[in-house]
N, C-alpha and C positions, 0 to 999 in steps of 0.2 A: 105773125103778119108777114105776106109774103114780101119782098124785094127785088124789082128788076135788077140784075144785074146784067143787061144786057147793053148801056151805052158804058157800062164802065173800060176806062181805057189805061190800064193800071194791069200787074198782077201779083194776085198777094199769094203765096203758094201755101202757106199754113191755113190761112180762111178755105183754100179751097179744099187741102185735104180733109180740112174737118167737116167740110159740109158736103163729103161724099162721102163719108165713115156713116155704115148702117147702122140705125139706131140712136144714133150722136144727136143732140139738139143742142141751139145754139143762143143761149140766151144773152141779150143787148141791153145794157144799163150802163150809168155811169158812179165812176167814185162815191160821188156824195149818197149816191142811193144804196151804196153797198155798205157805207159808212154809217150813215142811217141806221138800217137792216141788222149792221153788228154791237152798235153804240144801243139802241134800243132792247137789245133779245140777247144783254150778255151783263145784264147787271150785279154786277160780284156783290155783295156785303158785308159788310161790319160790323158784329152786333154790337153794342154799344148797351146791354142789356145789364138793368141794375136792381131791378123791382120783379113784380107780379107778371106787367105787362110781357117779361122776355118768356113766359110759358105758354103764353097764348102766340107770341113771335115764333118760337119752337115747335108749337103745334101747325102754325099757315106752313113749314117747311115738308109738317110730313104728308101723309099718303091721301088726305081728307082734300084737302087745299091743293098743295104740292106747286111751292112757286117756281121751283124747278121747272114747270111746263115753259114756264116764261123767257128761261135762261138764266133768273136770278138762284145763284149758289153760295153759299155763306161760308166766307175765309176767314183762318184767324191772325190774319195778319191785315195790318191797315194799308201796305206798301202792294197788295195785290188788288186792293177793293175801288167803286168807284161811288159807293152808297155807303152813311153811313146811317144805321137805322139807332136812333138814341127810342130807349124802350125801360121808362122807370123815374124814379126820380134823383136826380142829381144835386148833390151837394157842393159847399162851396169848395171843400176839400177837394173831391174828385173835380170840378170843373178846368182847373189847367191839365190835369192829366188827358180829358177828353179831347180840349183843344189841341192838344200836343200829337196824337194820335190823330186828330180832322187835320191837321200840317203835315202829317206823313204819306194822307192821302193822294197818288198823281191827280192830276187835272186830266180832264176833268172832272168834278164830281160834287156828289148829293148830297143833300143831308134828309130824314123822315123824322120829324118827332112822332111818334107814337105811344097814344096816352095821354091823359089829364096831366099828369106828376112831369112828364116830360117838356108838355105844352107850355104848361104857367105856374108849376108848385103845388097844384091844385089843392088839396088837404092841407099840405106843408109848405105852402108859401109865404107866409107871415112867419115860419119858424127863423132864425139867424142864420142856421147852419145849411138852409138850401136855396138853391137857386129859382128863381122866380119864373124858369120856363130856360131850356137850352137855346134858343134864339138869342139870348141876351149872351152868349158867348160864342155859337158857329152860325155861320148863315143857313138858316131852314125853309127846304123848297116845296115840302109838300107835309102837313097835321095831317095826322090820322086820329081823331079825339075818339074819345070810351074811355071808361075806367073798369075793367080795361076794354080795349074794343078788340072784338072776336078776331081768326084768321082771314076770315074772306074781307072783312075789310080792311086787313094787310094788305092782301094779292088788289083792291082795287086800288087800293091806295100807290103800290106800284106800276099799275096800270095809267094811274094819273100821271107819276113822273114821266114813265113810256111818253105818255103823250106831251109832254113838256119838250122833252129831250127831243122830239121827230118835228115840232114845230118850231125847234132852236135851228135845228139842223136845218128847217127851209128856210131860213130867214128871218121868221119871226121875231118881234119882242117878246118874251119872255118874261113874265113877271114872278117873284114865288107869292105862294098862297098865302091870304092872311089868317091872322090866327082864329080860330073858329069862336064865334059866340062873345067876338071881340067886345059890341056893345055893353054886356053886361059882365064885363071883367072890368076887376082896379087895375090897371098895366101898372107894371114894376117902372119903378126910379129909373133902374138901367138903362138904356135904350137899345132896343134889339140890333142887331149887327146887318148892317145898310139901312140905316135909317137915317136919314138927312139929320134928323135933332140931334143924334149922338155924338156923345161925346169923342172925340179922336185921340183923346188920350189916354180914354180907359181899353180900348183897343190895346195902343201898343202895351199899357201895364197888362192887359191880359196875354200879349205874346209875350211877353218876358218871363211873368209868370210861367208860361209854359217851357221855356226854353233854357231853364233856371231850375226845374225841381230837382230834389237834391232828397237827402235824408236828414230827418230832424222833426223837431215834434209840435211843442206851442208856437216856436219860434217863425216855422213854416207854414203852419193852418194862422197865423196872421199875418203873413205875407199873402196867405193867396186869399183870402179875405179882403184884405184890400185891394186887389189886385180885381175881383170880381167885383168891386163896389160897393161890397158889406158894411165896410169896418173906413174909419178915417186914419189919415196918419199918425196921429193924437190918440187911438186908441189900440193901434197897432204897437204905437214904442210902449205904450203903457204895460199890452202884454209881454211884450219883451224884456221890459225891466223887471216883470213878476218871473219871467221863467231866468235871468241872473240870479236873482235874491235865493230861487232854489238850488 
């Protein structure tokens, strides 16, 4: 677009040499729009990969899919990333160690479940030992459901958050997705993480838990047990008086 500058009564001598430099073009935006532009098409990842699903996550990476085109690149470090793709099913064991690792993430940033097992336990959600869906321990802003579901509906599944992240950025509200095919699921006791009904104190036990893991055996898979909302305090000392007695 062109620009009179003919009533301007000012002189800015670097505007002008550059827009006498042949072949130079001068493109006009501001902050928010570059910010936009780099926050959308520089999504680092985390994989968070524990099942089936992280083969099909491996495969949207390579040459078929390649999310790469998008800017999203996979680090293995949590302190570089600003997405964390949980891809498998999580146990009550591993659940402070994930949250522990979602707190090392900078701000801002994502979370994907990707996968049935990831979503709500699927198979294994009535088992003791897993978690009923990773929302009931980190806030999740975009399900990608399949069991498992292919790479290209990874890459659109990131394409959704893209579009999250660029309507955050103009202001929008923002909400995250609900869980898919919610009508016909039993939702978990837990309460998922930002949900008005939830409890506020199985939060902080869940950050403690994370902030607290240590080495040890029965003594700690009933600490974090309770701590995910599995187990009661009453059956947490019980196991701990059973690992004294050995």
């Amino acid at each position: 677009m062109a620009v009179d500058e003919g009533p301007r009564n000012y002189e800015h001598p670097m505007y002008d040499y550059m827009e006498r430099m042949p072949g130079l073009s001068l493109a006009m935006t501001t902050v928010d729009k570059v910010l936009e532009w780099s926050a959308t098409n520089s999504l680092w990842i985390f994989p968070m990969a524990t099942s089936c699903c992280a083969i099909e996550f491996m495969t949207a990476a390579a040459s078929r899919v390649d999310i790469d085109q998008i800017g999203s690149v996979i680090r293995p470090t949590p302190r570089h990333c600003d997405v964390m793709v949980v891809a498998g099913t999580i146990t009550v064991k591993m659940a402070p160690r994930v949250k522990k690792l979602w707190e090392q993430m900078p701000e801002p940033k994502w979370c994907i479940a990707m996968g049935s097992c990831a979503i709500s336990g699927d198979f294994y959600r009535d088992i003791y030992s897993v978690v009923p869906g990773i929302d009931t321990v980190v806030p999740v802003d975009v399900y990608i459901a399949g069991c498992p579901p292919n790479p290209d509906q990874v890459m659109v599944g990131l394409m959704r958050l893209q579009d999250m992240i660029r309507a955050q950025r103009d202001g929008e509200n923002v909400t995250p997705e609900t869980r898919p095919e919610t009508a016909k699921m039993i939702l978990p006791a837990v309460g998922r993480v930002g949900d008005p009904d939830r409890d506020p104190d199985l939060s902080r036990q869940q950050h403690d838990a994370s902030r607290n893991l240590g080495v040890g055996a029965n003594s700690d898979r009933a600490r974090d047990a309770r701590a995910i909302g599995d187990i009661t305090q009453d059956e947490a000392a019980h196991v701990r008086g059973k690992v004294e007695e050995e």
